[in-house]
PDB file of N, H, CA, C and O in Angstrom:
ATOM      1  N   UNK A   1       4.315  -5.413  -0.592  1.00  0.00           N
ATOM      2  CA  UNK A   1       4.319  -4.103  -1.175  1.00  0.00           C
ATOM      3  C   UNK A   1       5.436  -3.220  -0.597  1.00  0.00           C
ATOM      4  O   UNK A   1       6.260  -2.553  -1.222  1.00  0.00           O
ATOM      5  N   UNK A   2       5.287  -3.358   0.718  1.00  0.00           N
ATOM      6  H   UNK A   2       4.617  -3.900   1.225  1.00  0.00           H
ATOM      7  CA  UNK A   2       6.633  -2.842   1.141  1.00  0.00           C
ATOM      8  C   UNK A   2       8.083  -2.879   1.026  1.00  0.00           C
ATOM      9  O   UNK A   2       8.826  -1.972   1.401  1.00  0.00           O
ATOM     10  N   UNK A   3       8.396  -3.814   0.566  1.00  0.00           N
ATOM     11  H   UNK A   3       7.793  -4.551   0.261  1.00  0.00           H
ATOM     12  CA  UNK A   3       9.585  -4.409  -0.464  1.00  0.00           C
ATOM     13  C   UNK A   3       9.487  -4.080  -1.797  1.00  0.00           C
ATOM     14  O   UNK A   3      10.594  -4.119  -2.333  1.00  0.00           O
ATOM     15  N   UNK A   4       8.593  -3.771  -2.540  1.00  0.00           N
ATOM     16  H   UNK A   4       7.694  -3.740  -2.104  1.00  0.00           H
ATOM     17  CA  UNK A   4       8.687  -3.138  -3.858  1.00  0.00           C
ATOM     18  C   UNK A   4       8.831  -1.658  -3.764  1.00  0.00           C
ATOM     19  O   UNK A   4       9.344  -1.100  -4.734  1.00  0.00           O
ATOM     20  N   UNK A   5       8.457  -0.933  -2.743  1.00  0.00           N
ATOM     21  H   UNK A   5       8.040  -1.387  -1.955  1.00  0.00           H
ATOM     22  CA  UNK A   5       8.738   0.298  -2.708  1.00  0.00           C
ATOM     23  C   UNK A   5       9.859   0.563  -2.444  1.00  0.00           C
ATOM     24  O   UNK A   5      10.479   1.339  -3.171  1.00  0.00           O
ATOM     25  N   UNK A   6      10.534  -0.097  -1.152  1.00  0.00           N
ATOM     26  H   UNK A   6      10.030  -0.728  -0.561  1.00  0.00           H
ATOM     27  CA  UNK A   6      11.707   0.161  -1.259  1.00  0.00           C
ATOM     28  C   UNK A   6      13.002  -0.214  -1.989  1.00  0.00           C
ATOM     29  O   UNK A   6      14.166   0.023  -1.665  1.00  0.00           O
ATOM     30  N   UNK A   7      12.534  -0.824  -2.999  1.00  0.00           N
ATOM     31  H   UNK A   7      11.588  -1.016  -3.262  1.00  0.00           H
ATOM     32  CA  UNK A   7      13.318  -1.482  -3.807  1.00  0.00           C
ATOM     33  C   UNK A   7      13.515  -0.420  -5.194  1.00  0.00           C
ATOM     34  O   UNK A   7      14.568  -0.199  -5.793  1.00  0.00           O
ATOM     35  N   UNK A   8      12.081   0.174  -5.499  1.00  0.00           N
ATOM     36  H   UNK A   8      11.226  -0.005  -5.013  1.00  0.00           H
ATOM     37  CA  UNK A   8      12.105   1.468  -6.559  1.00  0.00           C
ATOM     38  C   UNK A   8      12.676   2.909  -5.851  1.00  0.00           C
ATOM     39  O   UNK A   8      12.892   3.970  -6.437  1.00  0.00           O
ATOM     40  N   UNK A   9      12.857   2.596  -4.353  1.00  0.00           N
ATOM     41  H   UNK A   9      12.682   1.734  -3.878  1.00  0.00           H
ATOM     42  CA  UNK A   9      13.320   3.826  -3.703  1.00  0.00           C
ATOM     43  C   UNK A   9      14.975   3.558  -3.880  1.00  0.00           C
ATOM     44  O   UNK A   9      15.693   4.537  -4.088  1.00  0.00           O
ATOM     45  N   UNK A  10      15.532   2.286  -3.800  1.00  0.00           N
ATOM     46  H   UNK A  10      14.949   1.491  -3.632  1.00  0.00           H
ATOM     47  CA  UNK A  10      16.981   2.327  -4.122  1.00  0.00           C
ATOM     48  C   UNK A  10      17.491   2.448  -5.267  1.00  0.00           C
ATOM     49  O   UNK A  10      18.623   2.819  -5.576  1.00  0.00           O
ATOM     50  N   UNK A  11      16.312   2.006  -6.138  1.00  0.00           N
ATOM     51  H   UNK A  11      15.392   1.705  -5.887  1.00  0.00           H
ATOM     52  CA  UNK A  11      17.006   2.195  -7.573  1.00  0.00           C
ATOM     53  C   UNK A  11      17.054   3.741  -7.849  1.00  0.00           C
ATOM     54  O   UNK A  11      17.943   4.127  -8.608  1.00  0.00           O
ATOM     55  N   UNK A  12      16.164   4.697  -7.294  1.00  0.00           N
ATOM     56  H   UNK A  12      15.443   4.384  -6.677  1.00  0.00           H
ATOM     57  CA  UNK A  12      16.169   6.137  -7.838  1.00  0.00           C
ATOM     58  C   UNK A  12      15.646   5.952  -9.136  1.00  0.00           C
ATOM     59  O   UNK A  12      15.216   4.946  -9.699  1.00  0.00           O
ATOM     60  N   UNK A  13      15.823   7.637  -9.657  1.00  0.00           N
ATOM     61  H   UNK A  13      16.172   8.455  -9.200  1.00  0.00           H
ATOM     62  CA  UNK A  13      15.454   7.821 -11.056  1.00  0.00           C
ATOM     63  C   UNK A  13      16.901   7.490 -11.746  1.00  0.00           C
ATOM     64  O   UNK A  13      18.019   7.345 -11.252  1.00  0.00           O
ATOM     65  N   UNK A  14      16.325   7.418 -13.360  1.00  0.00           N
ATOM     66  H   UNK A  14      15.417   7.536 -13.762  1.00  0.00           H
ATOM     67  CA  UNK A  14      17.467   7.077 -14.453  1.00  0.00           C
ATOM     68  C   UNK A  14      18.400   8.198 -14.484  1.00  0.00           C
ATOM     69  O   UNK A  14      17.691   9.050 -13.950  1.00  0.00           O
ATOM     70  N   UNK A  15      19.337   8.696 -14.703  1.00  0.00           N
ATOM     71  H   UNK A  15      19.914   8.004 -15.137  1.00  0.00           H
ATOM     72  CA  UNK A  15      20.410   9.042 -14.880  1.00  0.00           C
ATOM     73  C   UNK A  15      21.123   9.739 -16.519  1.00  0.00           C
ATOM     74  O   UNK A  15      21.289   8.985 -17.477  1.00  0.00           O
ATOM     75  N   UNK A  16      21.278  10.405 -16.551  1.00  0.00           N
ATOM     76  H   UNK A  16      21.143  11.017 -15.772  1.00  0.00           H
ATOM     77  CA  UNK A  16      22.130  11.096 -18.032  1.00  0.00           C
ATOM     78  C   UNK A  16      23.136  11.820 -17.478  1.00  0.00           C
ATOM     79  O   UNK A  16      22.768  12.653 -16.649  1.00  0.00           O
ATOM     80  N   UNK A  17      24.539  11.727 -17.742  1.00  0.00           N
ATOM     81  H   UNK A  17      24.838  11.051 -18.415  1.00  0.00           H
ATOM     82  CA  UNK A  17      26.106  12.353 -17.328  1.00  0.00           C
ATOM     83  C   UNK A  17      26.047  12.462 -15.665  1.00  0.00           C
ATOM     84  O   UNK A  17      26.972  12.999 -15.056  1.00  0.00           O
ATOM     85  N   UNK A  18      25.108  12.017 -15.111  1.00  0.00           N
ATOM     86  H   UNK A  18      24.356  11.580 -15.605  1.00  0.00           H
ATOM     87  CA  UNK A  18      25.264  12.216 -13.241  1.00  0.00           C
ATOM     88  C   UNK A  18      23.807  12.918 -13.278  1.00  0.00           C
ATOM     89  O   UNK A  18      23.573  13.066 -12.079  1.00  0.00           O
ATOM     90  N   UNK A  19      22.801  13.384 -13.921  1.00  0.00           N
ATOM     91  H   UNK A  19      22.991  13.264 -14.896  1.00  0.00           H
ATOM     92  CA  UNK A  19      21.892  13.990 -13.320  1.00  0.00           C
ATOM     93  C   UNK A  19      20.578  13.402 -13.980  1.00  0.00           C
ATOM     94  O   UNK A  19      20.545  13.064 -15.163  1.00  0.00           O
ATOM     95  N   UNK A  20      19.433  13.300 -13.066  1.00  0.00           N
ATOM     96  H   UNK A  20      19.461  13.574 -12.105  1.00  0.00           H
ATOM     97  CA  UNK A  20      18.473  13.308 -13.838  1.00  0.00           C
ATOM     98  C   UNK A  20      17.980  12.955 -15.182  1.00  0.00           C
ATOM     99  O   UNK A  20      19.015  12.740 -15.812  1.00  0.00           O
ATOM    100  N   UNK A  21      16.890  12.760 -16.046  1.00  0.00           N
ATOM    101  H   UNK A  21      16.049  12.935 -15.534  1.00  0.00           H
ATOM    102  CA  UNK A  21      16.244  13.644 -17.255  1.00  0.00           C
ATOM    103  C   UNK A  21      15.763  14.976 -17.527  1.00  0.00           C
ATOM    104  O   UNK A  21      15.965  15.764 -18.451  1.00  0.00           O
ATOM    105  N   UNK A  22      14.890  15.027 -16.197  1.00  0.00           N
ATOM    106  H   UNK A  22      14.726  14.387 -15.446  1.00  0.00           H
ATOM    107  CA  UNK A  22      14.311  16.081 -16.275  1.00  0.00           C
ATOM    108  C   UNK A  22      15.078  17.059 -16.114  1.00  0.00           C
ATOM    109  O   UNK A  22      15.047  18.113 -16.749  1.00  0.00           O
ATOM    110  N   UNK A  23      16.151  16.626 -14.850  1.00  0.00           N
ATOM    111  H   UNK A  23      16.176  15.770 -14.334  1.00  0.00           H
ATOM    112  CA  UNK A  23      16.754  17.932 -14.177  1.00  0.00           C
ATOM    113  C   UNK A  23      17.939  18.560 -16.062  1.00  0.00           C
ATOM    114  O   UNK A  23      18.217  19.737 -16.289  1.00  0.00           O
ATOM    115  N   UNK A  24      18.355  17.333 -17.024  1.00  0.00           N
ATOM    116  H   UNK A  24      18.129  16.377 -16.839  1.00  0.00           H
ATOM    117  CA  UNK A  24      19.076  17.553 -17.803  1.00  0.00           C
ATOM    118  C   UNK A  24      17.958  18.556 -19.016  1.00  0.00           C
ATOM    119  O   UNK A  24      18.447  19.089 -20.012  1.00  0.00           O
ATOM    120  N   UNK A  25      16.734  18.634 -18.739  1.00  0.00           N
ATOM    121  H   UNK A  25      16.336  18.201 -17.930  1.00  0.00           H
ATOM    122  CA  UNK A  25      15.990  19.104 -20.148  1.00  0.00           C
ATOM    123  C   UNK A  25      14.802  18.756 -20.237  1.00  0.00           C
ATOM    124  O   UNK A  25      13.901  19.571 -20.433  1.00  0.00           O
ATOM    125  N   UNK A  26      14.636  17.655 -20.124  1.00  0.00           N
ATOM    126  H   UNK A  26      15.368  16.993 -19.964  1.00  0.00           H
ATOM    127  CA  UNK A  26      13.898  16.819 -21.140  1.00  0.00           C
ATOM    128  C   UNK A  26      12.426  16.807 -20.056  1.00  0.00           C
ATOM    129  O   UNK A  26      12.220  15.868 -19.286  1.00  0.00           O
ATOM    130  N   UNK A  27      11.708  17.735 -20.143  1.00  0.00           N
ATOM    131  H   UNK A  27      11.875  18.498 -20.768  1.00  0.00           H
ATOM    132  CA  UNK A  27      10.493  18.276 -19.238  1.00  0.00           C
ATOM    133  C   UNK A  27       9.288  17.521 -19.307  1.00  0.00           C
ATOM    134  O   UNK A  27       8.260  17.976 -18.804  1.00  0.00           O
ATOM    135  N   UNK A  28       9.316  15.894 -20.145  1.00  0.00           N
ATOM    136  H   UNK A  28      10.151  15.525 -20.553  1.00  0.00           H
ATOM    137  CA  UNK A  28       8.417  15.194 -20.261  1.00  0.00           C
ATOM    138  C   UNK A  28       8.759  14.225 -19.346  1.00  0.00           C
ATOM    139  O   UNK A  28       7.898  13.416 -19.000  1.00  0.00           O
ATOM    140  N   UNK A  29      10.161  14.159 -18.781  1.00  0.00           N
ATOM    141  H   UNK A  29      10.861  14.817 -19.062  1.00  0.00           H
ATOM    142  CA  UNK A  29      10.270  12.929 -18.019  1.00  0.00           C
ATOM    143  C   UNK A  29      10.023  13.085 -16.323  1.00  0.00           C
ATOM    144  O   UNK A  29      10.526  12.457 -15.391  1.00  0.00           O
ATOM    145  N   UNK A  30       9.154  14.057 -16.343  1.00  0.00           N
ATOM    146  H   UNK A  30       8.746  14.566 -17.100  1.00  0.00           H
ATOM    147  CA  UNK A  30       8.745  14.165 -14.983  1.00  0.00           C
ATOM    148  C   UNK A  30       7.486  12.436 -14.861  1.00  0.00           C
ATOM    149  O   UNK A  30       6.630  11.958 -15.605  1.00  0.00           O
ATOM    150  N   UNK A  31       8.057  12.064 -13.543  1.00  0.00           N
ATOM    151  H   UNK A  31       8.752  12.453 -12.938  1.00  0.00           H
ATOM    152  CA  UNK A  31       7.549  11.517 -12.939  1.00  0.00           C
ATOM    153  C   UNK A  31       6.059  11.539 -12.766  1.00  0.00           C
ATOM    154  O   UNK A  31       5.739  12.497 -12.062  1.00  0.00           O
ATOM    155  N   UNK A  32       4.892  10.720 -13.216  1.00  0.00           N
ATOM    156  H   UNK A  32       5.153   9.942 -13.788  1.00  0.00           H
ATOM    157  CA  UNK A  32       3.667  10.925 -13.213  1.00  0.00           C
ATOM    158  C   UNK A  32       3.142  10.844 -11.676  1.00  0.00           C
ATOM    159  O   UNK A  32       3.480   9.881 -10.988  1.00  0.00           O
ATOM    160  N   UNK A  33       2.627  11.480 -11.347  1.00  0.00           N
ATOM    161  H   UNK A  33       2.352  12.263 -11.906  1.00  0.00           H
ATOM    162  CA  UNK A  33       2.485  11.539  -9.278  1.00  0.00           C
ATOM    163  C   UNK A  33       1.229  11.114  -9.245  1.00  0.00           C
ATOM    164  O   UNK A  33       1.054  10.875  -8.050  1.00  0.00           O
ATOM    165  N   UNK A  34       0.106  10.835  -9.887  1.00  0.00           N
ATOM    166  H   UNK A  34       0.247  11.029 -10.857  1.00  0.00           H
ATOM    167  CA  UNK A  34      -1.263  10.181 -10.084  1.00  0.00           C
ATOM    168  C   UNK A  34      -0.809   9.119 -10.312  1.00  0.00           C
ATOM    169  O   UNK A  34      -1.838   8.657 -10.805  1.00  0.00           O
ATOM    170  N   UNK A  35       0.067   8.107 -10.387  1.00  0.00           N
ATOM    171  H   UNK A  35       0.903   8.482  -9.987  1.00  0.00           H
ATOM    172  CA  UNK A  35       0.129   7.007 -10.533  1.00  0.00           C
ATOM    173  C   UNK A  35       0.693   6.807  -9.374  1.00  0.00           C
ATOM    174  O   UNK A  35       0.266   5.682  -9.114  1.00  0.00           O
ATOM    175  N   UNK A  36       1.297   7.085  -8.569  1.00  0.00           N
ATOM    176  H   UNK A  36       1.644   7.999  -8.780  1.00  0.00           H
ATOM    177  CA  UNK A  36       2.111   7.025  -7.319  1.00  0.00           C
ATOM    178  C   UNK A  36       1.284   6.934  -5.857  1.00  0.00           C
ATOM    179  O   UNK A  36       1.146   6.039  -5.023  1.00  0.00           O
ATOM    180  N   UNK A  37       0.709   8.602  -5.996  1.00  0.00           N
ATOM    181  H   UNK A  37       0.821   9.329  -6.674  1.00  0.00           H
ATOM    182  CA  UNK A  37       0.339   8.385  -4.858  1.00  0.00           C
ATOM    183  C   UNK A  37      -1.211   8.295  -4.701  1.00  0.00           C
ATOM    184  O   UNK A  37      -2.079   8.449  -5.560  1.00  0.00           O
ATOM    185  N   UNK A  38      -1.336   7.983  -3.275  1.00  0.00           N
ATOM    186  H   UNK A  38      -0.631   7.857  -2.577  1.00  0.00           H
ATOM    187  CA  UNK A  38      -3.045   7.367  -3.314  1.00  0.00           C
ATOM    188  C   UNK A  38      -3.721   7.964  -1.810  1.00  0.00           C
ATOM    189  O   UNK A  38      -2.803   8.524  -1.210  1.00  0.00           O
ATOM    190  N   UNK A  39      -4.468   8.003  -1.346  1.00  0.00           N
ATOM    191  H   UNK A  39      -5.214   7.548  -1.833  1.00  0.00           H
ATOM    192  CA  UNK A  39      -4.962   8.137  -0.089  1.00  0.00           C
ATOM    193  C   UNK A  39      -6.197   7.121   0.302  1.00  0.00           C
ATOM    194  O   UNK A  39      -7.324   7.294   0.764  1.00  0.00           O
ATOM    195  N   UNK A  40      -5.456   6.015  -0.095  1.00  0.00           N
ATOM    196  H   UNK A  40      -4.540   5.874  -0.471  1.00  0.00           H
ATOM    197  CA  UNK A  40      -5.980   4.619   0.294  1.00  0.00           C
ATOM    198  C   UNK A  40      -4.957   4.209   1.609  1.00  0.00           C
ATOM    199  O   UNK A  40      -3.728   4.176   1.554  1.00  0.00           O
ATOM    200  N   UNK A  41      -5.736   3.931   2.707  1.00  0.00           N
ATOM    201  H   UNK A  41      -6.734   3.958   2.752  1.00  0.00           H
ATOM    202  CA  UNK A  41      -4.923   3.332   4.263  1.00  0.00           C
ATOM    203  C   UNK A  41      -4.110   2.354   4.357  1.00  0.00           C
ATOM    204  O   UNK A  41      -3.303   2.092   5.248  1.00  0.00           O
ATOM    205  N   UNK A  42      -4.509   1.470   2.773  1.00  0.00           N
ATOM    206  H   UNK A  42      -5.165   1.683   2.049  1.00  0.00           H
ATOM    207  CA  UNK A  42      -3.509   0.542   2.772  1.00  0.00           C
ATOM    208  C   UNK A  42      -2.697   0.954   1.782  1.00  0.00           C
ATOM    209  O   UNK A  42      -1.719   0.207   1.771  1.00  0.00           O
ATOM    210  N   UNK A  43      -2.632   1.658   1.066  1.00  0.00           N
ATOM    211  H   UNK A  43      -3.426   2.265   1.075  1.00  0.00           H
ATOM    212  CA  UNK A  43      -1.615   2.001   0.134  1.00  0.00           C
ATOM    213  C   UNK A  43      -1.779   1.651  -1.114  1.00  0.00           C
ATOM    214  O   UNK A  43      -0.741   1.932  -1.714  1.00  0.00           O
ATOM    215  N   UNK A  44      -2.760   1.055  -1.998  1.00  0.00           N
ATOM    216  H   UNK A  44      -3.603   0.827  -1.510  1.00  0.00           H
ATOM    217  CA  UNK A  44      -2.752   0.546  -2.981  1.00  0.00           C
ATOM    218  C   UNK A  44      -3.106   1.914  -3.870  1.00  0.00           C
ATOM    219  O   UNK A  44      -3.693   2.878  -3.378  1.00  0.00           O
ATOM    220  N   UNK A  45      -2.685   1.851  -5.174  1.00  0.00           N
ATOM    221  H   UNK A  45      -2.208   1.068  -5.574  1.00  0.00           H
ATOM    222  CA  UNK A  45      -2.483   2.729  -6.163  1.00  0.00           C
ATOM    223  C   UNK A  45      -3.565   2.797  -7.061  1.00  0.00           C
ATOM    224  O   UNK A  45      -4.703   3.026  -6.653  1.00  0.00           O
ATOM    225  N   UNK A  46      -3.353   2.650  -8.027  1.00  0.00           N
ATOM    226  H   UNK A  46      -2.428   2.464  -8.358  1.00  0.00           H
ATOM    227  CA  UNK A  46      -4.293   2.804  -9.298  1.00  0.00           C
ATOM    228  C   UNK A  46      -4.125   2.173 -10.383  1.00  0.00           C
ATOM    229  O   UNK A  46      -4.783   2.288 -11.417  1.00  0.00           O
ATOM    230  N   UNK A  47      -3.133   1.410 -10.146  1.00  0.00           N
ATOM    231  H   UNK A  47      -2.598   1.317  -9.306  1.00  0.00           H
ATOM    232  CA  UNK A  47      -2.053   0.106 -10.977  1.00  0.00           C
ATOM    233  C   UNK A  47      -2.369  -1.131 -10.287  1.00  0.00           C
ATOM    234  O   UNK A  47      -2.817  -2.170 -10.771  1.00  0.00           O
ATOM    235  N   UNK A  48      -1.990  -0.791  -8.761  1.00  0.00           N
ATOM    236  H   UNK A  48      -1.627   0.053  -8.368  1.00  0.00           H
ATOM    237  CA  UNK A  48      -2.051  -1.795  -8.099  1.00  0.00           C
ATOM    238  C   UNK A  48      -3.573  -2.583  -8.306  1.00  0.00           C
ATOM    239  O   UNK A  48      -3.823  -3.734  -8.662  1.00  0.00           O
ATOM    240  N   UNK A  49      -4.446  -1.473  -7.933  1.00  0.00           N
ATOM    241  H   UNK A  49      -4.242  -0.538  -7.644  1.00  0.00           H
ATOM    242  CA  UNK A  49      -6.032  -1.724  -8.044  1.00  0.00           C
ATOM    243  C   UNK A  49      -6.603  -2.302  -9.542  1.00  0.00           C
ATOM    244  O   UNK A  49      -7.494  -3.151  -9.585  1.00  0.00           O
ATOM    245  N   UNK A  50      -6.045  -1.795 -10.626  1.00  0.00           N
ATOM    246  H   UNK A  50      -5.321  -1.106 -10.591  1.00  0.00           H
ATOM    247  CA  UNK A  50      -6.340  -2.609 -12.047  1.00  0.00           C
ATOM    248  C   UNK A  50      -5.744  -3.807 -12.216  1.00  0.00           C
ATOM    249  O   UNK A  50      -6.347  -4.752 -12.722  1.00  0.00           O
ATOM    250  N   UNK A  51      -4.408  -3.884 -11.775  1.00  0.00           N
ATOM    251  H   UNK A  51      -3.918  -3.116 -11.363  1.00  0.00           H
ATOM    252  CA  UNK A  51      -3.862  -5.708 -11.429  1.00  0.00           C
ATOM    253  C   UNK A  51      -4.723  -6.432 -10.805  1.00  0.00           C
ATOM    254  O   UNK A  51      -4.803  -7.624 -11.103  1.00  0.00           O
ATOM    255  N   UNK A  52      -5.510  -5.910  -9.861  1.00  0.00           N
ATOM    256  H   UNK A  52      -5.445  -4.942  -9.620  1.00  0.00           H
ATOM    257  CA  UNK A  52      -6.176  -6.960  -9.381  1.00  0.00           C
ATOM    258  C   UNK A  52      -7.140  -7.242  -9.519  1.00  0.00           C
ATOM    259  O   UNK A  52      -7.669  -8.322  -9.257  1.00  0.00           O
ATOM    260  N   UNK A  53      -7.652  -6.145 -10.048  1.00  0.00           N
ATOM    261  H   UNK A  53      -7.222  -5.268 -10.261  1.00  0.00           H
ATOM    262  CA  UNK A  53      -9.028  -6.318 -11.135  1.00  0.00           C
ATOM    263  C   UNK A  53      -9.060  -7.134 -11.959  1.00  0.00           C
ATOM    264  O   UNK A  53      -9.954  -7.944 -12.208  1.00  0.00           O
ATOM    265  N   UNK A  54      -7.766  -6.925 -12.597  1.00  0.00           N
ATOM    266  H   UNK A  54      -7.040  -6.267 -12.395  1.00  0.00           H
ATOM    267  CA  UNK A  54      -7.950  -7.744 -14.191  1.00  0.00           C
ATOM    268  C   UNK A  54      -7.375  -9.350 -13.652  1.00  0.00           C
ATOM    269  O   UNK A  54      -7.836 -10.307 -14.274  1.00  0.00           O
ATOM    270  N   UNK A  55      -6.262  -9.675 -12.371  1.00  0.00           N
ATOM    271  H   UNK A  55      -5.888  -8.897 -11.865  1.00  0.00           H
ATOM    272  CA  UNK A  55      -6.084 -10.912 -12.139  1.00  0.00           C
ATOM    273  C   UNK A  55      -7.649 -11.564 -11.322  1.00  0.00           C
ATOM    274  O   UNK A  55      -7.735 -12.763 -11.056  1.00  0.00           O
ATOM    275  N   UNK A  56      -8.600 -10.745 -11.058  1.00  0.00           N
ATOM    276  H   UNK A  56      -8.531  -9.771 -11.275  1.00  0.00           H
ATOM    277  CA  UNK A  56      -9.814 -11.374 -10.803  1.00  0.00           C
ATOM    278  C   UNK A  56     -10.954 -11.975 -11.808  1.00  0.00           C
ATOM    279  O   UNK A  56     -11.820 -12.836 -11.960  1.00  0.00           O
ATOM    280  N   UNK A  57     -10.427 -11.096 -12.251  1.00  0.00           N
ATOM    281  H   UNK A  57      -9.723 -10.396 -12.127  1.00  0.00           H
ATOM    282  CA  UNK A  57     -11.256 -11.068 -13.361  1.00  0.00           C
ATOM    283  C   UNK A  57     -11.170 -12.708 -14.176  1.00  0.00           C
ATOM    284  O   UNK A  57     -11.983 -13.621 -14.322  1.00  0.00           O
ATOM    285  N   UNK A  58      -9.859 -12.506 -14.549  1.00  0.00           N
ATOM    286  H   UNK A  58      -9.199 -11.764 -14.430  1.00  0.00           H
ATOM    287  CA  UNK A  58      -9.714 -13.950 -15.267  1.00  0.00           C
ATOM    288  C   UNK A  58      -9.309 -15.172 -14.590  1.00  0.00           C
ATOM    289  O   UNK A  58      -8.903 -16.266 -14.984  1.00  0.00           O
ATOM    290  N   UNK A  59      -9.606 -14.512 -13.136  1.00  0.00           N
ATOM    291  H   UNK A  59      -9.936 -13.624 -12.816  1.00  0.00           H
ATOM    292  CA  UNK A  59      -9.800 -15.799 -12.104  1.00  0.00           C
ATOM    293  C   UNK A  59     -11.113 -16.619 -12.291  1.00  0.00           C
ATOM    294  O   UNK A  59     -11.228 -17.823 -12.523  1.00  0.00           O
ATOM    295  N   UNK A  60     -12.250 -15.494 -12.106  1.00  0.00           N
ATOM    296  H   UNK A  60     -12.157 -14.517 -11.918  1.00  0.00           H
ATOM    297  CA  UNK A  60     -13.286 -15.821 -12.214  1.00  0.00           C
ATOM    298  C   UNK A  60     -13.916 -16.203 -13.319  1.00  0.00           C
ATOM    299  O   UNK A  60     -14.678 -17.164 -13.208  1.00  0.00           O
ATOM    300  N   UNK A  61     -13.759 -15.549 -14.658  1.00  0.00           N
ATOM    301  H   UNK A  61     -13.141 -14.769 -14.748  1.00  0.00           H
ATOM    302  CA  UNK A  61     -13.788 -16.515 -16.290  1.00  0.00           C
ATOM    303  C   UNK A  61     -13.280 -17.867 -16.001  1.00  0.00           C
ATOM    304  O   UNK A  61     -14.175 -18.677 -15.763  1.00  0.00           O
ATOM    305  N   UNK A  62     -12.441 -18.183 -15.971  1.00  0.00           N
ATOM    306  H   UNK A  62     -11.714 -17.525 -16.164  1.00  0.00           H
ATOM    307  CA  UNK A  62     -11.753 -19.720 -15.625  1.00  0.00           C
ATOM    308  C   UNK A  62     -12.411 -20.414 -14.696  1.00  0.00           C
ATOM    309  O   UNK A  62     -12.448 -21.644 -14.675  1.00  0.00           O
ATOM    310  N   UNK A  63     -12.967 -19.665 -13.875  1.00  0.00           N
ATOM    311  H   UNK A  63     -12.937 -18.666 -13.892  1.00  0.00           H
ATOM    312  CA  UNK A  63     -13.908 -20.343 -12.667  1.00  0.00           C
ATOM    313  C   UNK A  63     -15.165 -21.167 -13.634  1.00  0.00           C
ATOM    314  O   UNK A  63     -15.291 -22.350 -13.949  1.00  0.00           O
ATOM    315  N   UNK A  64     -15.878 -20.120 -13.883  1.00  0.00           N
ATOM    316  H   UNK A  64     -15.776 -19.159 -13.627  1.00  0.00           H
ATOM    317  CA  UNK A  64     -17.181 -19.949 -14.914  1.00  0.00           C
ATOM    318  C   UNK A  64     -16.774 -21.204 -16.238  1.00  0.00           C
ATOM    319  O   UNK A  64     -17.538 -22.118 -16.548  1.00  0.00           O
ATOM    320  N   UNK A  65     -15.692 -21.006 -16.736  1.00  0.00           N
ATOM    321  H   UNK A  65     -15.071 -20.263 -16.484  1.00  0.00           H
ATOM    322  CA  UNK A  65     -15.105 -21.793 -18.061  1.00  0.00           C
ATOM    323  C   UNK A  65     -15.247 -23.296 -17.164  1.00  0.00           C
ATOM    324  O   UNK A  65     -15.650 -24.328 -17.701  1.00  0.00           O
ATOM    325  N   UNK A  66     -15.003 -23.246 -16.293  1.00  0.00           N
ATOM    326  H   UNK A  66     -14.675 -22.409 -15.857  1.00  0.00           H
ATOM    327  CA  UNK A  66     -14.344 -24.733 -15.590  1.00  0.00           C
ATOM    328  C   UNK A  66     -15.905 -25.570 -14.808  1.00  0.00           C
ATOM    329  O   UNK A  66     -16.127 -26.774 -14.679  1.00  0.00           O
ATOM    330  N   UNK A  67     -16.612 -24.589 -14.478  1.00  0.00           N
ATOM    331  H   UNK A  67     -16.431 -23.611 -14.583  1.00  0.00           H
ATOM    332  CA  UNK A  67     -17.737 -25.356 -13.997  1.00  0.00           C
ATOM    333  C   UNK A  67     -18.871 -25.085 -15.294  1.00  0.00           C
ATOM    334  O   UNK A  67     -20.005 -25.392 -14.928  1.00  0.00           O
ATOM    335  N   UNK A  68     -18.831 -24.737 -16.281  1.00  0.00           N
ATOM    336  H   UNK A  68     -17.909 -24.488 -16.579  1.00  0.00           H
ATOM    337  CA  UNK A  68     -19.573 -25.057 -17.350  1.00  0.00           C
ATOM    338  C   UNK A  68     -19.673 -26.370 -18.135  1.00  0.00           C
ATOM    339  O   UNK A  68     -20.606 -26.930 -18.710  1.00  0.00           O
ATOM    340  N   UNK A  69     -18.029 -26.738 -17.906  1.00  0.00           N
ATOM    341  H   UNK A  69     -17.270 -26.283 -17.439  1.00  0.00           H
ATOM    342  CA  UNK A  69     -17.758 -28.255 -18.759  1.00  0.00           C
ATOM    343  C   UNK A  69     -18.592 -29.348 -18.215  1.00  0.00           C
ATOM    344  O   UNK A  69     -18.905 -29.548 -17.041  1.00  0.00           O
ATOM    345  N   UNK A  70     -18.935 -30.102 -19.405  1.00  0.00           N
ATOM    346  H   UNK A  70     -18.681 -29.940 -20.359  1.00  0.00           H
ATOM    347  CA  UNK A  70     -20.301 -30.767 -18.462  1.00  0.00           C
ATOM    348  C   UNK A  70     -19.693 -32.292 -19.842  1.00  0.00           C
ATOM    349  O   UNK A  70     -19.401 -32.257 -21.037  1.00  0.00           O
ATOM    350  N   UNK A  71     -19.769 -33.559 -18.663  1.00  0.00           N
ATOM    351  H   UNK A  71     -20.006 -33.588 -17.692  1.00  0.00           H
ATOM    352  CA  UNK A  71     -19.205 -34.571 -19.412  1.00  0.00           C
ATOM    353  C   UNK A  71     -20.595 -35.255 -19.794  1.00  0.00           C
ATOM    354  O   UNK A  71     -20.509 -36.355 -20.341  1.00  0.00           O
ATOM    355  N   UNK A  72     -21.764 -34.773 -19.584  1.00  0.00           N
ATOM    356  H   UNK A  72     -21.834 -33.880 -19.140  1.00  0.00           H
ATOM    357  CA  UNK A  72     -22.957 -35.500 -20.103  1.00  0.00           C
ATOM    358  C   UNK A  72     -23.362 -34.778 -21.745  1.00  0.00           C
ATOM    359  O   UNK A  72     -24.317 -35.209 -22.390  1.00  0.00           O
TER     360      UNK A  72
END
């Protein structure tokens, strides 16, 4: 995780003639900050936390799918 942050920290925001979106106008392209930040100790988000929901999720279907098959 720590490598993905700093990896969206080098890229910065997008850009129009040298500045910004927002800073150029466009007052929708503010940055959503509920998706960002968290006051979880380990840092996980609210993205992060539904990824792993949903990669459990269909861990465990496949689990369930796989010990149902029955060769009798």
């Amino acid at each position: 995780m720590p490598y993905q942050r700093a990896e969206i920290a080098k890229a910065g925001l997008p850009t129009q003639n040298g500045e910004t979106h927002y800073a150029a106008g466009d007052v929708k392209a503010e940055e959503a900050s509920f998706l960002n930040t968290t006051n979880d100790p380990s840092g996980f988000t609210l993205i992060d936390v539904m990824a792993w929901g949903s990669l459990g999720h269909a861990l465990g279907f496949a689990a369930l799918a796989v010990g149902s098959f029955s060769l009798l």
